[in-house]
C-alpha positions in Angstrom: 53.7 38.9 -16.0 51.0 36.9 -13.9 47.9 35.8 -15.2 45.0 34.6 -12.8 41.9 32.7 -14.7 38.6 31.6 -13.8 35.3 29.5 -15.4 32.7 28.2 -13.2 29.1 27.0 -14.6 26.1 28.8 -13.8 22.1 27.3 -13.2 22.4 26.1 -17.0 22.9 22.2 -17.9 26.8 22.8 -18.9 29.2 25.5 -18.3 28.9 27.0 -22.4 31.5 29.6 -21.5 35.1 29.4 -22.9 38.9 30.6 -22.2 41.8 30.5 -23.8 45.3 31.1 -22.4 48.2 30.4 -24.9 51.0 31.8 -23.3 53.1 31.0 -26.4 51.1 32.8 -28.9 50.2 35.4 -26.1 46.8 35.2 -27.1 43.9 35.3 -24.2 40.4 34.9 -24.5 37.2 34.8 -22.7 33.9 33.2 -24.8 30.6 33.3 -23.9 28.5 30.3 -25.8 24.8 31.5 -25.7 21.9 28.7 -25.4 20.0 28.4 -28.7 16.1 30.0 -28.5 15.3 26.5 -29.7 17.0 24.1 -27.9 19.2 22.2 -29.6 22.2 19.1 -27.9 24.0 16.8 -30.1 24.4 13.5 -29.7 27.0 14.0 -26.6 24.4 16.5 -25.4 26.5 19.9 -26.0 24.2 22.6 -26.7 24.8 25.2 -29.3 26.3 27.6 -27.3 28.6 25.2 -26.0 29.6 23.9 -29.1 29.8 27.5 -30.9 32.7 28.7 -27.8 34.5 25.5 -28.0 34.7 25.8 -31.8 36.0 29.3 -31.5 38.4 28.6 -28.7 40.2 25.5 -31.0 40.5 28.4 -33.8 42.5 30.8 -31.3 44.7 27.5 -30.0 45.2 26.3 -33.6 45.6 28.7 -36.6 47.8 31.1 -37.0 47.6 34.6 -38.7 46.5 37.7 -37.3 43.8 37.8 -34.3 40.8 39.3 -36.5 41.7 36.6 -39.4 41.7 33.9 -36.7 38.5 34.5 -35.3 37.0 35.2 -39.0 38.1 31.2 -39.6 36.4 30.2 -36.8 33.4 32.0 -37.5 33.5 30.1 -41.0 34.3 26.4 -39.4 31.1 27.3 -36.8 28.6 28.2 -39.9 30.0 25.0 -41.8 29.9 23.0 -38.3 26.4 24.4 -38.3 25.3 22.9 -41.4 26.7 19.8 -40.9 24.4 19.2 -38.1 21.5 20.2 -39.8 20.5 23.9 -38.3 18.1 25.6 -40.2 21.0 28.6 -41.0 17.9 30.6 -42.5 16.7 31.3 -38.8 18.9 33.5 -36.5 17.0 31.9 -33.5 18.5 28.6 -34.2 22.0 29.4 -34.8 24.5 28.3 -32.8 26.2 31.5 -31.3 29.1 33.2 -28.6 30.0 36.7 -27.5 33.9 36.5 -27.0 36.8 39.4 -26.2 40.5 37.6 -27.6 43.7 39.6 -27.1 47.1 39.2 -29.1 50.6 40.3 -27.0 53.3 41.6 -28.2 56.3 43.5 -26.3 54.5 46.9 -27.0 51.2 46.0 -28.3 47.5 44.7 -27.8 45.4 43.5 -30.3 41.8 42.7 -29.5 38.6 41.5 -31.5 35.4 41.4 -29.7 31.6 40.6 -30.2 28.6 40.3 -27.7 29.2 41.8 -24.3 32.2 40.5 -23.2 34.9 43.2 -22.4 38.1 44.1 -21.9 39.5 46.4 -19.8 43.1 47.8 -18.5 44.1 49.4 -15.9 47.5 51.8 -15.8 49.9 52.4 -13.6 47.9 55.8 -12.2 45.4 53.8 -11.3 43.2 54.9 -14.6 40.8 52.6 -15.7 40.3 52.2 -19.6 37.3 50.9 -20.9 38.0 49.2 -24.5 35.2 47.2 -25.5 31.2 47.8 -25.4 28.6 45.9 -24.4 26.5 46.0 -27.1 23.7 43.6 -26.1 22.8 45.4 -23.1 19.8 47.7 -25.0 18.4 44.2 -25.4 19.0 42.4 -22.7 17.3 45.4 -20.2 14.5 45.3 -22.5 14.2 41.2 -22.0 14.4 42.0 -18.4 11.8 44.6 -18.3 9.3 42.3 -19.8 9.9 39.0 -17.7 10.1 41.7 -14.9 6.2 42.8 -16.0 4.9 39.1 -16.5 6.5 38.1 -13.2 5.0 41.0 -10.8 1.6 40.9 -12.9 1.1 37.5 -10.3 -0.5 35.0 -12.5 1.6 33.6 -14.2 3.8 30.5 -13.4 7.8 29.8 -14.7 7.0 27.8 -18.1 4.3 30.7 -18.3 6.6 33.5 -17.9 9.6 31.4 -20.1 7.1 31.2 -23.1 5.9 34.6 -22.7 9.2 35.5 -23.2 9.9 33.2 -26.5 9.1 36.2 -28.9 11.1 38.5 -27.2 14.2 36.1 -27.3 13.3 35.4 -30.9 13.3 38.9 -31.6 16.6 39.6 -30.4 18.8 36.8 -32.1 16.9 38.5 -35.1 19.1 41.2 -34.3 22.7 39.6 -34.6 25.4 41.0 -36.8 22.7 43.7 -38.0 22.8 47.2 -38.1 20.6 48.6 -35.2 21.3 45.2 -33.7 25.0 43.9 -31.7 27.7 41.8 -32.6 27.9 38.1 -32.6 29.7 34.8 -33.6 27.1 32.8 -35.1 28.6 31.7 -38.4 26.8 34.5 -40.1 29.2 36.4 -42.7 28.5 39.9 -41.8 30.9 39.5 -38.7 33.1 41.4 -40.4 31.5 44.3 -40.2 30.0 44.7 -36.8 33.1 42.6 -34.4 34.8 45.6 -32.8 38.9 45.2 -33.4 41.9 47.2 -32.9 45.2 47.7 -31.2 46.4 49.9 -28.5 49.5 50.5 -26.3 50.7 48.6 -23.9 53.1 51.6 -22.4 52.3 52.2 -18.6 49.5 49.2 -18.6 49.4 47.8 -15.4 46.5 45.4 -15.5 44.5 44.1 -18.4 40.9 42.4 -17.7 38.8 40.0 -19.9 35.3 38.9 -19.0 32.0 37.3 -19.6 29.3 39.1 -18.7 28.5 36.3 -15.5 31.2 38.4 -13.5 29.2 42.0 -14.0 29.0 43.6 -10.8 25.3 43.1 -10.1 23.0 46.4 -10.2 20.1 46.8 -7.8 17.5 48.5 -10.6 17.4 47.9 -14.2 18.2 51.2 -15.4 21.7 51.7 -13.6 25.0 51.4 -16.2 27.5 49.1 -15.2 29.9 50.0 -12.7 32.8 49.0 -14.2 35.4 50.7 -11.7 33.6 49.0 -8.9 33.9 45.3 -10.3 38.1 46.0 -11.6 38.5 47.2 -7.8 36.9 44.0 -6.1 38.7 42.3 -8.5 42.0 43.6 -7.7 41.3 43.9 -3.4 39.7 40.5 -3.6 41.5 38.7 -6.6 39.5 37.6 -9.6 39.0 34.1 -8.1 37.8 36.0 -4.4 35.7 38.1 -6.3 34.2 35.3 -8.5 33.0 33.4 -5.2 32.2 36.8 -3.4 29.3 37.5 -6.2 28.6 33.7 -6.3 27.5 33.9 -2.7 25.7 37.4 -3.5 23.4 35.7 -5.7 22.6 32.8 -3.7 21.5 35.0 -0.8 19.5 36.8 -3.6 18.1 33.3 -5.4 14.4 35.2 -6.3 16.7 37.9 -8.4 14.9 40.8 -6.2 17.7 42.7 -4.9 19.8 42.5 -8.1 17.3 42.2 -11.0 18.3 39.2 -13.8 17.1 36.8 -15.8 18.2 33.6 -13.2 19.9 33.5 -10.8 23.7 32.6 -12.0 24.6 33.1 -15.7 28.5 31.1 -16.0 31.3 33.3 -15.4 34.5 33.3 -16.7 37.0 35.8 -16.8 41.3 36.4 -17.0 43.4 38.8 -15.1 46.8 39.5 -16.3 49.3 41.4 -14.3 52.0 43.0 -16.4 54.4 44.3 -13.4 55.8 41.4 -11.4 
């Protein structure tokens, strides 16, 4: 088995993505800490989302039990971390929060748990590609984007215009964590249970088995194409995850306005792990 990783930071002030690579325990994870609507750094200046991946990541290295128990205790030591340090827990907005995707091996099986839009993926020996996870927050991302898309082309606005034009809309989604006609989250909020995807499969004739944040998406040129998901695990595996990282890295600086690939700014942090089941 060879496993390839990768984190790099994005525009934002810290790299608030996460990874975990226990080879011991087998388990593998990819986090994705996401910045608080209202800002929030503690006294070492780590932002919520920072803090919410790093407090997940230490549950994964630490406890023991199974996957969707570990993660469960690390969603409880985030809402009590929260509360510690004074967050308003009453207000979604203000919680600190992180999508993640963590994997369990065993000699046949995979366990995963995930939240957000982070995903898994694997690949078997046919070449198949097997989608297991969902991004669940894309509905509200794409309608994010089509509304900073509108206040940016109507011309007269400038960037802290657009930014709090966009506060309600940001406020509106975090409303939307852990509920039902909303996505999945780790933001210490109980209802986790119900709404983290989980399961195992098969590991017979896996050849390949992805994690990622959502900073490695294959970029898409208009806001209504789905994600091309073969296209990115194929880069991936002709350029390695670490070519491919710096290959989309180098597509968004020649596209720093976001006009040929449509997003929110240009570079959201990326982290993702590749493991390669047949030496």
């Amino acid at each position: 088995m060879h496993i390839t990783e990768f984190t790099c930071q994005g525009i934002g002030i810290m790299n608030e993505d996460k990874k975990v690579v226990n080879k011991e325990k087998g388990i593998y994870a990819v986090i994705d800490g996401a910045s608080t609507v209202t800002p929030y750094q503690n006294e070492e200046g780590r932002t919520g989302g920072y803090l919410a991946a790093q407090i997940l990541a230490e549950s994964l290295e630490k406890e023991e039990g199974s996957l969707r128990d570990i993660v469960l205790l690390g969603n409880q030591t985030l809402k009590e971390e929260m509360q510690q340090a004074g967050v308003d827990f009453s207000l979604k907005p203000n919680r600190w929060s992180a999508a993640f995707v963590a994997i369990k091996l065993s000699d046949k099986k995979l366990e995963y748990v995930q939240a957000g839009d982070c995903m898994l993926f694997v690949r078997y020996r046919d070449g198949e590609v097997r989608v297991i996870t969902r991004d669940d927050v894309q509905m509200f991302d794409h309608l994010l984007l089509q509304e900073y898309l509108a206040l940016r082309h109507s011309g007269e606005l400038d960037a802290k215009e657009i930014a709090e034009g966009l506060l309600p809309w940001k406020q509106a989604n975090r409303n939307m964590a852990n509920e039902w006609n909303g996505y999945s989250v780790l933001n210490g909020d109980d209802y986790l249970v119900d709404f983290m995807d989980n399961g195992v499969i098969s590991l017979s004739n896996v050849s390949k088995i992805y994690l990622c944040t959502d900073g490695l998406f294959y970029p898409q040129t208009t806001i209504n194409d789905h994600p091309n998901w073969n296209k990115m695990l194929d880069c991936m595996d002709e350029l390695g995850l670490v070519g491919y990282a710096n290959a989309l890295i180098d597509m968004e600086e020649k596209d720093r306005e976001c006009v040929q690939y449509p997003r929110l700014k240009k570079s959201d942090d990326k982290t993702g792990i590749m493991i390669d089941m047949i030496d």
